[in-house]
PAFI-637125 format. One record per residue (C-alpha): residue number from 1; x, y, z; residue in three letters. Coordinates in Angstrom, 3 decimals. Layout:
N
   k       xx       yy       zz   r
 NUM        X        Y        Z ALA
...
% end
This chain:
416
   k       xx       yy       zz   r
   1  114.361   85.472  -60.532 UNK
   2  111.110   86.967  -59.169 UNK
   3  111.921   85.654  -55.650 UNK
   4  115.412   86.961  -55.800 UNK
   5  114.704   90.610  -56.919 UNK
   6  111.894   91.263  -54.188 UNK
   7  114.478   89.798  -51.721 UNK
   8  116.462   92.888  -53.366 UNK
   9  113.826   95.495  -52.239 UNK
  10  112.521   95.632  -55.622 UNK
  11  109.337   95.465  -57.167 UNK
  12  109.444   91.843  -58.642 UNK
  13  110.145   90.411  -61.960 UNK
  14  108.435   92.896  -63.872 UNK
  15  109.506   94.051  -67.602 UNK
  16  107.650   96.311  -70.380 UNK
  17  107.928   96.960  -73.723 UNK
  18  107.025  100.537  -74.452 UNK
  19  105.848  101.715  -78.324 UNK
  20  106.286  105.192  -78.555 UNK
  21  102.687  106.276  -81.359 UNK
  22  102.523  109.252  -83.140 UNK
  23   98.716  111.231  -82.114 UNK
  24   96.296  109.805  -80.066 UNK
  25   95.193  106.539  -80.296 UNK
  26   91.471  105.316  -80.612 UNK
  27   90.783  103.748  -76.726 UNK
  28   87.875  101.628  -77.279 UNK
  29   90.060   99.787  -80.302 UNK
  30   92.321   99.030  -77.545 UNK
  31   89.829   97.776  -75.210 UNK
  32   88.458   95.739  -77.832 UNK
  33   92.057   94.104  -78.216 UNK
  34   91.844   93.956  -74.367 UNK
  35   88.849   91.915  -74.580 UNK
  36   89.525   89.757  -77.744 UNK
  37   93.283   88.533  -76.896 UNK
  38   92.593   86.025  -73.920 UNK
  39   90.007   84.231  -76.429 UNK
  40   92.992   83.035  -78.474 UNK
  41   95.631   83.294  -75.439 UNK
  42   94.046   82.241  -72.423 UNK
  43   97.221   81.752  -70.650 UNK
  44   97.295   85.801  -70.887 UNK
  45   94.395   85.881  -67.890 UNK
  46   96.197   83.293  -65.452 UNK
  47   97.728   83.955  -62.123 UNK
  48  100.272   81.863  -60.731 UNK
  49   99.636   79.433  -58.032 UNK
  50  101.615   76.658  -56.569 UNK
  51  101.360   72.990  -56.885 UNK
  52  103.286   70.856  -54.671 UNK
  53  106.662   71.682  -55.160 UNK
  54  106.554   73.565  -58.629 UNK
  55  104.330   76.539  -60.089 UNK
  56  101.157   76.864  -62.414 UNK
  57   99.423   78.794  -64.308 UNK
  58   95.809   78.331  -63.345 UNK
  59   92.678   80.570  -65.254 UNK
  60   91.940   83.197  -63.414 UNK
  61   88.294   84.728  -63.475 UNK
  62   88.252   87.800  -64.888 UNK
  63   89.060   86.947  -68.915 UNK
  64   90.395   90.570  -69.936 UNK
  65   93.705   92.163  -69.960 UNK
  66   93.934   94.707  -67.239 UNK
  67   93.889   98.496  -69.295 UNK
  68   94.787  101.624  -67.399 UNK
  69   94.728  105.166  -68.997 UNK
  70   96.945  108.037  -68.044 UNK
  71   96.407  111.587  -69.471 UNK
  72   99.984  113.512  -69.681 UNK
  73   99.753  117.267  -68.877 UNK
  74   99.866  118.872  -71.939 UNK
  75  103.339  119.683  -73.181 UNK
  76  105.128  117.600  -70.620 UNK
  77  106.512  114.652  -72.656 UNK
  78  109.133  113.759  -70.613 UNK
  79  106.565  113.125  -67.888 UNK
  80  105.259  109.932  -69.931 UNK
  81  108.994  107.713  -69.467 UNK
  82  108.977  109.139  -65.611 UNK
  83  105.260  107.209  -65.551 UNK
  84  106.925  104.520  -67.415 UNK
  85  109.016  103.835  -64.480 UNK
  86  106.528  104.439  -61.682 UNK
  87  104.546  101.349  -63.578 UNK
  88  107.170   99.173  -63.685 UNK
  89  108.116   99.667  -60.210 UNK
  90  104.175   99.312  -59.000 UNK
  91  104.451   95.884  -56.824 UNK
  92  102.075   93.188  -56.099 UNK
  93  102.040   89.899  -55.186 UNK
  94  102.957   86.695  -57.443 UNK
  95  100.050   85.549  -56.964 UNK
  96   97.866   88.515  -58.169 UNK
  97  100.637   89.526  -60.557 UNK
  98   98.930   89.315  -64.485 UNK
  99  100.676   87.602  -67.058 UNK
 100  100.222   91.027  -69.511 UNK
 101   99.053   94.380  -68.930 UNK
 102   98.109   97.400  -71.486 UNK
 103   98.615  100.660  -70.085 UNK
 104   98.334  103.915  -72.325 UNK
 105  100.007  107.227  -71.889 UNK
 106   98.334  109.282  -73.563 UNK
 107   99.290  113.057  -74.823 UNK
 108   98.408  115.799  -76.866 UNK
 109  100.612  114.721  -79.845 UNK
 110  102.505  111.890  -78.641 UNK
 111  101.592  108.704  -76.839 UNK
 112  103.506  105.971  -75.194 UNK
 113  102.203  102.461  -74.947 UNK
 114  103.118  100.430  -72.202 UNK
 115  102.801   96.491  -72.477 UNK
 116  103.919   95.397  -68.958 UNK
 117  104.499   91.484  -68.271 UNK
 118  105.536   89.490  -65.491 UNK
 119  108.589   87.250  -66.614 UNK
 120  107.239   84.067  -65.745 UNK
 121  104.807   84.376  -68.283 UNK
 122  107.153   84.376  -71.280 UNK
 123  110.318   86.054  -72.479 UNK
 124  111.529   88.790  -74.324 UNK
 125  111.039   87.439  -77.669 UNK
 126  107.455   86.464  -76.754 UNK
 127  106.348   89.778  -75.328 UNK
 128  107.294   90.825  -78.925 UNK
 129  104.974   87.877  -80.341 UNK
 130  102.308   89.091  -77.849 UNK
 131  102.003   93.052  -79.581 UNK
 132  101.986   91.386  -83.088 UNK
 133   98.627   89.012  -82.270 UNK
 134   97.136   91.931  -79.421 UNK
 135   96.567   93.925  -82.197 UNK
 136   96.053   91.957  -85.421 UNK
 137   92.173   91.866  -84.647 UNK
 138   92.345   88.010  -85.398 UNK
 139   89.299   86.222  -85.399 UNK
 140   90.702   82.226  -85.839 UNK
 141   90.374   79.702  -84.063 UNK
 142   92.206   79.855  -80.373 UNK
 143   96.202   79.328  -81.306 UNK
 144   97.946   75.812  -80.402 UNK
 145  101.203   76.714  -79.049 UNK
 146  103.745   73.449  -78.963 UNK
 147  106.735   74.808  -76.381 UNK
 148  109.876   75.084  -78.250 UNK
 149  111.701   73.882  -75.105 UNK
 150  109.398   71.213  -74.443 UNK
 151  109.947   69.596  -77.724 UNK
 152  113.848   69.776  -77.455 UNK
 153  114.083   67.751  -73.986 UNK
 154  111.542   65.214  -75.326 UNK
 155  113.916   63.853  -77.879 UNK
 156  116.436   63.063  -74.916 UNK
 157  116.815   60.463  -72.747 UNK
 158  117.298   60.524  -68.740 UNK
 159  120.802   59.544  -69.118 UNK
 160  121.234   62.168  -72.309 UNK
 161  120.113   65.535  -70.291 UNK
 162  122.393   63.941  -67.530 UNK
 163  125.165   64.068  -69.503 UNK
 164  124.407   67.297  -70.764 UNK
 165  123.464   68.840  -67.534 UNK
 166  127.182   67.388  -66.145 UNK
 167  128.730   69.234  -69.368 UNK
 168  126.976   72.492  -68.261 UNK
 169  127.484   72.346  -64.772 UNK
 170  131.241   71.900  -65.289 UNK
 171  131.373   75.066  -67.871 UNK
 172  129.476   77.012  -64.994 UNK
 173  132.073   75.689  -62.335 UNK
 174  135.469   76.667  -64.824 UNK
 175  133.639   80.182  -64.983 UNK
 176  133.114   80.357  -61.437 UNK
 177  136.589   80.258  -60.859 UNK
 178  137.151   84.165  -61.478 UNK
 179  135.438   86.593  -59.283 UNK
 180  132.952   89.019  -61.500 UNK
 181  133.304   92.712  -61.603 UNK
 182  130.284   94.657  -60.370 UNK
 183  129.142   97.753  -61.082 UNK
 184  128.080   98.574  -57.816 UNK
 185  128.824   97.253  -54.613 UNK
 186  125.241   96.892  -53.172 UNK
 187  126.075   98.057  -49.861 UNK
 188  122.807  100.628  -49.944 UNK
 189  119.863   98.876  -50.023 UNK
 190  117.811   99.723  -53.720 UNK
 191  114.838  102.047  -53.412 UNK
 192  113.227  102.252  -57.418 UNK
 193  114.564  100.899  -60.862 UNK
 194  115.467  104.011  -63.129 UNK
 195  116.179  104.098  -66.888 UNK
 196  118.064  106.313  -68.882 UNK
 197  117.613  105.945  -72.507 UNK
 198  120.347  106.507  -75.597 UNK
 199  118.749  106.631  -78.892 UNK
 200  120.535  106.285  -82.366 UNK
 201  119.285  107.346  -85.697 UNK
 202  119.205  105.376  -88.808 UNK
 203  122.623  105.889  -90.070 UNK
 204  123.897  105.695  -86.868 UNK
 205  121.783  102.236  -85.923 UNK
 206  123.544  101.125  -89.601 UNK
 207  127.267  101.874  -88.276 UNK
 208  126.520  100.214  -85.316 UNK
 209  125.254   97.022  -86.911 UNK
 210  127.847   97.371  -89.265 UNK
 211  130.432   97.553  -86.728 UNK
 212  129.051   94.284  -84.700 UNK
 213  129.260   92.520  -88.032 UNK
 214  132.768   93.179  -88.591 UNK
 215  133.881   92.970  -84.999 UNK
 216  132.068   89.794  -83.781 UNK
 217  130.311   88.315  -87.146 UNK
 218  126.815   87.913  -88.147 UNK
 219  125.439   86.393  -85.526 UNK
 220  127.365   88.214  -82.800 UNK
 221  125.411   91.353  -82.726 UNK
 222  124.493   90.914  -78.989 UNK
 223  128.290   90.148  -78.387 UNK
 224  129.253   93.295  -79.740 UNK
 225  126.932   94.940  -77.210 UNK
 226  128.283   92.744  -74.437 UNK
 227  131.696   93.544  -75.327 UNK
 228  131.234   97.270  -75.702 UNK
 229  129.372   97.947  -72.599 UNK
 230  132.459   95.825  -70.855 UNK
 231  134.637   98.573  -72.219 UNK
 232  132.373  101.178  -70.903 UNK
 233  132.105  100.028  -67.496 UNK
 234  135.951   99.960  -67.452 UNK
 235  136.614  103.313  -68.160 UNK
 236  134.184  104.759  -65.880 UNK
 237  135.268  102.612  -63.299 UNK
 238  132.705  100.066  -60.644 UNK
 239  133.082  100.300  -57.327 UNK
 240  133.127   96.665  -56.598 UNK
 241  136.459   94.429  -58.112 UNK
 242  136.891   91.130  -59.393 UNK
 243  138.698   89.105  -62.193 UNK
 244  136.406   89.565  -65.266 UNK
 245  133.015   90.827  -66.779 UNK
 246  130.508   87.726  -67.061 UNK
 247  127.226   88.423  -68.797 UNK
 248  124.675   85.849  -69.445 UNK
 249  122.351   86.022  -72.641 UNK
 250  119.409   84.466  -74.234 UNK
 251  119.472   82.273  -76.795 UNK
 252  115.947   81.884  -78.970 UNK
 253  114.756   78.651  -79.804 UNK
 254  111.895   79.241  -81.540 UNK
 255  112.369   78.641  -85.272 UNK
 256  113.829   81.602  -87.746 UNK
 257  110.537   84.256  -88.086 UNK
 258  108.060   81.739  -85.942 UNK
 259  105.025   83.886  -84.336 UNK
 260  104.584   80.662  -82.111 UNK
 261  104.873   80.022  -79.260 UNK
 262  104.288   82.795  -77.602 UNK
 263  103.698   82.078  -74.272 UNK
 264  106.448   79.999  -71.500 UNK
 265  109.731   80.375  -71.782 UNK
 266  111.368   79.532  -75.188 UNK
 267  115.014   80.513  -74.114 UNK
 268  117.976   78.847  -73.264 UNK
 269  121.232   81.373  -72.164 UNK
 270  124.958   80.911  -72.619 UNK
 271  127.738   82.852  -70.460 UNK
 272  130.245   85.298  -72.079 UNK
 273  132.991   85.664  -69.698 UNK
 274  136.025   88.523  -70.593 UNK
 275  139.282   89.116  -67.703 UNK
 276  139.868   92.404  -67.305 UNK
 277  143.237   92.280  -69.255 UNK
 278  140.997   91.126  -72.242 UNK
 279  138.827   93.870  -72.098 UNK
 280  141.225   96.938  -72.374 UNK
 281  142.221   95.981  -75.998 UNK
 282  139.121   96.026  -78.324 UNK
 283  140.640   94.299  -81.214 UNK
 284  141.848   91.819  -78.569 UNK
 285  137.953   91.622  -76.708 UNK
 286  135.852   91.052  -79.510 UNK
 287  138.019   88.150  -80.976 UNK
 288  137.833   86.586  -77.379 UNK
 289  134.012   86.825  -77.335 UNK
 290  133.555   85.306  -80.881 UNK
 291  135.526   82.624  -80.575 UNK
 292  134.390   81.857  -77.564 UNK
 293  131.008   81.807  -78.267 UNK
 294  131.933   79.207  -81.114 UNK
 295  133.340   77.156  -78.521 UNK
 296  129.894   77.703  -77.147 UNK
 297  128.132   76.478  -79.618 UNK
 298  130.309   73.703  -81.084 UNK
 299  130.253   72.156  -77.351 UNK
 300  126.439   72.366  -77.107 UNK
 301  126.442   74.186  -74.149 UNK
 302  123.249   76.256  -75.322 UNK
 303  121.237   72.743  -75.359 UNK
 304  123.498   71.835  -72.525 UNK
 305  121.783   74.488  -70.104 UNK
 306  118.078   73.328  -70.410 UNK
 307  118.123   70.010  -68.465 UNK
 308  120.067   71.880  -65.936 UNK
 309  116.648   74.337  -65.704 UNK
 310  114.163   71.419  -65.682 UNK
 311  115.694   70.029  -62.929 UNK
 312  115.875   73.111  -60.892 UNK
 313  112.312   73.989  -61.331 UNK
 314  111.676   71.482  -58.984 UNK
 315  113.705   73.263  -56.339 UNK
 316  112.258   75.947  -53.696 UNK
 317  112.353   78.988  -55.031 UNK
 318  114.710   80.141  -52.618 UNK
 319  117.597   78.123  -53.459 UNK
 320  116.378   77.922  -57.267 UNK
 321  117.426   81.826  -57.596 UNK
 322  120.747   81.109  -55.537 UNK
 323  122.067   79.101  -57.168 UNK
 324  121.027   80.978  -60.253 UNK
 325  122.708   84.163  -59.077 UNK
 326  125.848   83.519  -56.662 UNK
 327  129.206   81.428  -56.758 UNK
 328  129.787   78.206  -54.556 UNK
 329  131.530   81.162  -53.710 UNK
 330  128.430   83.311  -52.472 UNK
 331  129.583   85.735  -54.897 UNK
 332  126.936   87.823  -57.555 UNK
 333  127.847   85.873  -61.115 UNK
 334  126.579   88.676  -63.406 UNK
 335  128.567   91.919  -64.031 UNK
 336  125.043   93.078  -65.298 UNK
 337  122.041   91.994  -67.346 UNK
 338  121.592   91.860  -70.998 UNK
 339  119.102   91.643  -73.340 UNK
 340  118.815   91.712  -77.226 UNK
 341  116.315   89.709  -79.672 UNK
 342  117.354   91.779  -82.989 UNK
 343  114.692   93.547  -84.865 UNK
 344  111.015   93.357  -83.936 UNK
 345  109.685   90.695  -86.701 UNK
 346  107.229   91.121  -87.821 UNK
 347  106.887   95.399  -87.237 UNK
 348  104.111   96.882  -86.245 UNK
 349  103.376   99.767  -88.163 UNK
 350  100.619  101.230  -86.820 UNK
 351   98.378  100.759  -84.051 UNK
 352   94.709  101.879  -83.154 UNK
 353   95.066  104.488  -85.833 UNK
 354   98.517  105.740  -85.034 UNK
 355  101.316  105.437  -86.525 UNK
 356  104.741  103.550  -84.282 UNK
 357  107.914  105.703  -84.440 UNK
 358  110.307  103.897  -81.600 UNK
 359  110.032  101.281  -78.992 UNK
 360  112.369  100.757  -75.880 UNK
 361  112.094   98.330  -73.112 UNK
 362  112.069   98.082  -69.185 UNK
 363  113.313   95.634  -66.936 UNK
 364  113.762   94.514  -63.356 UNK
 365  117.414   93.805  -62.262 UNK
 366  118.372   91.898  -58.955 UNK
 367  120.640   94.422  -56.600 UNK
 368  123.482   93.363  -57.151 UNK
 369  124.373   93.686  -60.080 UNK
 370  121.920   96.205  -60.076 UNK
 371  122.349   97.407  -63.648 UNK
 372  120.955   95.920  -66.779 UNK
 373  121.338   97.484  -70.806 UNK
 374  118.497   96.058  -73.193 UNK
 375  119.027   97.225  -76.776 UNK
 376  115.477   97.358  -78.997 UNK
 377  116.011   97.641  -83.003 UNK
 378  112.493   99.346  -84.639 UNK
 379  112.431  101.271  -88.020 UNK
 380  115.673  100.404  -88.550 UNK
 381  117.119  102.647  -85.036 UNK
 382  118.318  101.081  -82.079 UNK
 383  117.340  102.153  -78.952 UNK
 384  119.372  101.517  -75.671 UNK
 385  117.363  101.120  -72.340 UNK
 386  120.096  101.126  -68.663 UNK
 387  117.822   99.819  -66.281 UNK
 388  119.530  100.465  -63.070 UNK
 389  118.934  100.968  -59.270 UNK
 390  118.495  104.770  -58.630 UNK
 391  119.472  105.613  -55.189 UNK
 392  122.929  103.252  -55.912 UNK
 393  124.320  105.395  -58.692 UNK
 394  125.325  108.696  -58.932 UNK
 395  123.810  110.516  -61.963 UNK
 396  126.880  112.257  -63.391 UNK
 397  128.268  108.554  -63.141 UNK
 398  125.057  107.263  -66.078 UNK
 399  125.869  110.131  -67.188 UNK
 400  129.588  108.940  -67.849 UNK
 401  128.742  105.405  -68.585 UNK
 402  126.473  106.450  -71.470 UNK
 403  128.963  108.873  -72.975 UNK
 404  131.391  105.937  -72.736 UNK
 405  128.975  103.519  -74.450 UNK
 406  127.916  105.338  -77.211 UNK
 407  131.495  105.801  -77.655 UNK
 408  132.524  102.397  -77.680 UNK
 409  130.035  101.136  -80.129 UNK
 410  130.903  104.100  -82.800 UNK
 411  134.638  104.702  -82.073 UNK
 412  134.997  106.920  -85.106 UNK
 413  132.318  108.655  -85.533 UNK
 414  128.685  107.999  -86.508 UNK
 415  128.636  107.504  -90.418 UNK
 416  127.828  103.403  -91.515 UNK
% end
């Protein structure tokens, strides 16, 4: 999607995970991680090049990851998340773009620490993996990372991921057939990303989770999220129409608590698709979603989807994103982005001497939809992060949408 959100006006496909530390961290610990990382991980100092009709990584010669330090003015916390969004929107090139970059805000009290990464590199999940090896000061032996994607389409045949490619293409095609409802309209071309936080505390976080359990089942936490935010947008209203909300949304395949690989994607997505009828009765919604999603799953349509992305990473980029993004129809597909991989696991607790009170994280959107929500779980609080276009929203209308969110995912009140 890279290709697809620079043709937006933005930056690129740029994302961060930010780890809000207690104090002031020790520096030259964290160039020593810097330095130490690419020995294990040297796909962390590539740059991406082409080759023939696909992409590589190739090793690219400096063998550190890049390290920038910021000073805030004393006092002026808030200033660190504005910096948080003038390095995310910071372009550059594909080609120069590094896989992973450590940059530290640093204050009198308080620091923020800003892993950035460029999404090719690897996904949510395995930015995650990335902070728990950065800063384990491991001396073994340089890590052996077998894709988890990789080993799934080698147990198929040709004629197997054509069959299930055919299955998926035909789910995406039924889908297709109602028009999405958009947040925004996209008339105004996007000038930054923003983010606007909403931050729950540990009981709250609990009556949350506690909610999702009840409303869409164990593993339907992310659905929960889905469907609230669905619910949100309704009430505050989008300026552009359609049939239905349809969200896409990662689905993991490493194995349960694996810290490999860490590296490539390791992701395969399904679609959650709600009409607008659906969505004004919450009892109604969330029984839609989960039993849907069971469909889902019985079909196979989560394996279904990854010979449908090998093939298309043979395509020009160009029409790869396309057909990624828009309709036979030429119409957006997403109603907005989403992103949730549960609690961080395993936790850091502390890093370069200070202790880690909250995380958050940062993404690049495509305009349209030009709105994505990423929810983060550390310490046992969930933090929500609206990535969204800033010139194409008013802020009284966040404002709104937030209000409405928080609303939706604690209906009564804030007690588990």
């Amino acid at each position: 999607m890279d290709h697809e959100i620079r043709r937006s006006g933005l930056a690129g496909n740029f994302c961060a995970v930010v780890l809000e530390l207690e104090g002031r961290p020790d520096v030259r610990q964290l160039e020593t991680c810097c330095r130490d990382f690419p020995a294990r991980f040297p796909r962390s100092v590539t740059r991406l090049r082409r080759q023939g009709r696909q992409y590589a990584w190739q090793l690219f010669v400096d063998k550190v990851l890049p390290f920038e330090l910021y000073d805030l003015p004393d006092g002026d916390w808030g200033s660190g998340e504005w910096r948080v969004a003038d390095i995310i929107n910071t372009n550059c090139s594909p080609a120069e773009a590094a896989p992973v970059e450590l940059h530290l805000l640093r204050g009198a009290e308080r620091s923020l620490l800003v892993l950035k990464w460029f999404h090719p590199a690897c996904d949510a999940k395995g930015i995650e993996l990335v902070l728990h090896h950065l800063f384990r000061h491991d001396t073994a032996e340089p890590a052996f990372e077998d894709s988890a994607l990789d080993s799934l389409l080698q147990r198929w045949s040709l004629w197997q991921k054509i069959r299930l490619g055919l299955k998926a293409s035909k789910n995406i095609g039924l889908l297709d057939r109602a028009s999405s409802i958009l947040p925004v309209a996209g008339v105004q071309l996007p000038d930054a990303l923003a983010v606007r936080l909403k931050r729950f505390d540990v009981v709250e976080s609990a009556g949350v989770l506690n909610r999702a359990r009840n409303s869409t089942g164990l593993t339907g936490t992310a659905l929960y999220f889905i469907g609230c935010m669905m619910r949100a947008l309704e009430q505050v209203g989008c300026s552009q129409g359609g049939e239905a909300y349809l969200v896409p949304y990662a689905v993991n395949l490493r194995r349960s608590r694996a810290i490999y690989p860490v590296f490539g994607n390791q992701v395969s997505f399904l679609f959650t698709q709600a009409e607008r009828k659906i969505v004004t009765s919450r009892e109604r919604l969330f029984a839609h979603l989960k039993e849907q999603n069971r469909a889902s799953i019985r079909a196979g349509m989560d394996h279904a989807m990854l010979p449908l992305m090998q093939a298309a990473s043979w395509l020009p980029l160009e029409k790869h994103g396309s057909i990624v993004r828009f309709s036979p129809h030429g119409r957006e597909r997403s109603s907005f982005w989403f992103s949730y991989t549960g609690p961080m696991d395993p936790e850091p607790e502390e890093i370069a001497g200070c202790p880690v009170t909250g995380m958050y994280q940062v993404s690049q959107v495509t305009a349209p939809p030009s709105m994505g929500l990423l929810v983060s779980s550390f310490g046992g609080q969930l933090t929500l992060s609206l990535n969204y276009t800033a010139n194409q929203f008013l802020p009284a209308w966040i404002d709104d949408l937030m209000d409405a969110l928080r609303g939706e995912l604690l209906p009564d009140g804030g007690a588990a």
